[in-house]
N, C-alpha and C positions, 0 to 999 in steps of 0.2 A: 483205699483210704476213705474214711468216714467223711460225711459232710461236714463236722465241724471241726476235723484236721486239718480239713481243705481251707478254711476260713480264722483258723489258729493256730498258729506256730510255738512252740514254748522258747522264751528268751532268757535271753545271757543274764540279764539283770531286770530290774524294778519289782513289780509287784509280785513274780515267783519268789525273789527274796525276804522281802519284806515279809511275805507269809507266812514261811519258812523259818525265821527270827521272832515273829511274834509268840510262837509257842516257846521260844527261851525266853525264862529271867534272867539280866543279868547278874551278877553276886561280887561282892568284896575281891579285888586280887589278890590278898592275904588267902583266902581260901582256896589258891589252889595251887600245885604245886607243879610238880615236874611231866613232862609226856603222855598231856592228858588233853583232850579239848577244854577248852575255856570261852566262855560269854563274857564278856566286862564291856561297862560304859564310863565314857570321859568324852574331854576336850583334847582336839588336835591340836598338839605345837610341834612345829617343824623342825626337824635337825639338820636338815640339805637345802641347798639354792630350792627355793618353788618352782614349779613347772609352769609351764604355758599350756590350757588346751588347746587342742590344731580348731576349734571351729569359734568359740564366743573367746577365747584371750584368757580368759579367767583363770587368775594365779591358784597354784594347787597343789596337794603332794600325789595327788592321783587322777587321773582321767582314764574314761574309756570310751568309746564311739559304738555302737551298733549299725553294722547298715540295714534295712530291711526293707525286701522287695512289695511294693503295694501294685498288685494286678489288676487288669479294668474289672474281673468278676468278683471285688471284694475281698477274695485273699490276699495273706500279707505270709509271708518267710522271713526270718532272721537270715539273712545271707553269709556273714560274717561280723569280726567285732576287732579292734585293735584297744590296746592300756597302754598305760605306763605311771611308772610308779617310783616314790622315792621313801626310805625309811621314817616313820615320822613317832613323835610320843603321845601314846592316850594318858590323859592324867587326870586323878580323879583325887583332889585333896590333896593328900601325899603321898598317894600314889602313882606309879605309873607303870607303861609297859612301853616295850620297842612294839612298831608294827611294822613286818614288812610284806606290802599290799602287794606285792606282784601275783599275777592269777586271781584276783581278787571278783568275787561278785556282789555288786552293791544296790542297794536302795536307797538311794541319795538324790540329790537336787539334781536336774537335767534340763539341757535344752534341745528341743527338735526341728529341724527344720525338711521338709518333703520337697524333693526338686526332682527338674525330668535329665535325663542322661541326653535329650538332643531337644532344639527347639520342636515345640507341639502346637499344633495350634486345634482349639478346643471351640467347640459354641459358648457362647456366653449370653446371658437374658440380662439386658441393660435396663435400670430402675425405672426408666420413662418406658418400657414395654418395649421397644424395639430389641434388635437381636446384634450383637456382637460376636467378634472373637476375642478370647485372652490368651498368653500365650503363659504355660507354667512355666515357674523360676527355672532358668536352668542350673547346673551346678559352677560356683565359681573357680577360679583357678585353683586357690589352694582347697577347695572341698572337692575337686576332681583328683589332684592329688593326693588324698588323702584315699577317698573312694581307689582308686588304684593302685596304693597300697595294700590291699586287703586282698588282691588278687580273686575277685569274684568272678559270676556270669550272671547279670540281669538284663531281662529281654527290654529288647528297646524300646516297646510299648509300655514299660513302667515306671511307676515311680519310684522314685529311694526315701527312705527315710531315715536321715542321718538324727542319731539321739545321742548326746553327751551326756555323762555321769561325770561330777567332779567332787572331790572331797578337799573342802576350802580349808584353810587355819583357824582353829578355834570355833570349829563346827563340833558339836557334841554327836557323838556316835556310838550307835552300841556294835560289837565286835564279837565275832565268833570265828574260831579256827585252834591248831593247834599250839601246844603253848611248851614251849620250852624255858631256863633259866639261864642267865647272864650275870657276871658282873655288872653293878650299876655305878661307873667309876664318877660319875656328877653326884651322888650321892656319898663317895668316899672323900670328895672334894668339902663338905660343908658337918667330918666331922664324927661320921658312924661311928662307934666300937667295933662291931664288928664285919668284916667285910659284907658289904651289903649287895642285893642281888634284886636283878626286876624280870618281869616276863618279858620274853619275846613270840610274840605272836604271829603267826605266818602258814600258809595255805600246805595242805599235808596232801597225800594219795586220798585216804577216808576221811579229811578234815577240810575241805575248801575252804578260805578264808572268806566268810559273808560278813556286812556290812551294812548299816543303814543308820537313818539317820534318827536320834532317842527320840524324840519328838511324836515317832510314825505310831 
């Protein structure tokens, strides 16, 4: 393995994705039709209870977690990842599609936090020049549980680094994956002629459902 595989890992989410989405424009959902990938951007509104993420609280219809190994020689490994997700609507005017984010890879808002898997105790250089120890965070109970969910193996001289992805309500997001068609029965509600239909949107074999946030 190269020195700079040793030193890089390619992940689940953030900036692989993002990169990967900025070569797509998004386009009109009128423009596209049946069993076909699709790009489209909107705003999130929820059709299910919100979720909890397991590590900052933050209400959501999607969440995912990375853990990633951080080694004393500067390498880091994506170890594993866990999601979950709940169906939610992109809406864009007067449009809209179903999203359903399960498998989802996203480039969205995150929080990280690096803790040790046991107490450590480390040197530390105190601001008056003398010399200390610190000891790194260790993991709390439910971010051990959580980390043990994912069923890994990190050596015990490392660090983790737990990174949340969450997609909040009424976050705008541009959307890529494949795109099937449904009745839209909230739209037969307020009145269509004729029976009306929306995309649903969701992760295929050759179609991953990617994700990020329009802004990027």
């Amino acid at each position: 393995m190269s020195w700079w595989r040793r030193l890089w890992w390619p992940t689940t989410h953030g900036e692989p994705v993002a990169r990967q989405l900025a070569r797509v424009q998004p386009r009109p959902f009128a423009e596209f039709g049946e069993g076909g990938v699709v790009c489209i951007a909107g705003t999130v509104d929820p059709l299910e209870a919100l979720l909890e993420a397991p590590l900052t609280g933050r209400r959501c219809v999607y969440w995912a977690v990375t853990a990633t190994e951080l080694r004393w020689n500067l390498s880091s490994y994506e170890r594993g990842s866990r999601d979950q997700g709940v169906p939610f609507l992109l809406v864009d005017g007067g449009s809209r599609a179903r999203v359903i984010p399960e498998g989802a890879r996203v480039a969205v808002p995150f929080d990280t936090r690096i803790r040790a898997l046991m107490p450590v105790v480390v040197p530390l250089k105190l601001s008056a020049g003398g010399w200390g120890v610190a000891e790194p965070p260790v993991m709390s109970t439910g971010e051990r549980a959580l980390y043990d969910s994912l069923q890994i193996r990190i050596m015990s001289t490392s660090r983790v680094r737990l990174t949340e992805y969450v997609i909040e309500p009424e976050m705008s997001i541009v959307v890529q994956g494949h795109a099937e068609q449904e009745p839209d029965d909230q739209a037969a509600e307020v009145g269509y002629r004729e029976a009306p239909t929306r995309l649903v949107v969701s992760s295929a074999r050759r179609a991953p459902l990617l994700v990020r946030t329009a802004n990027r």
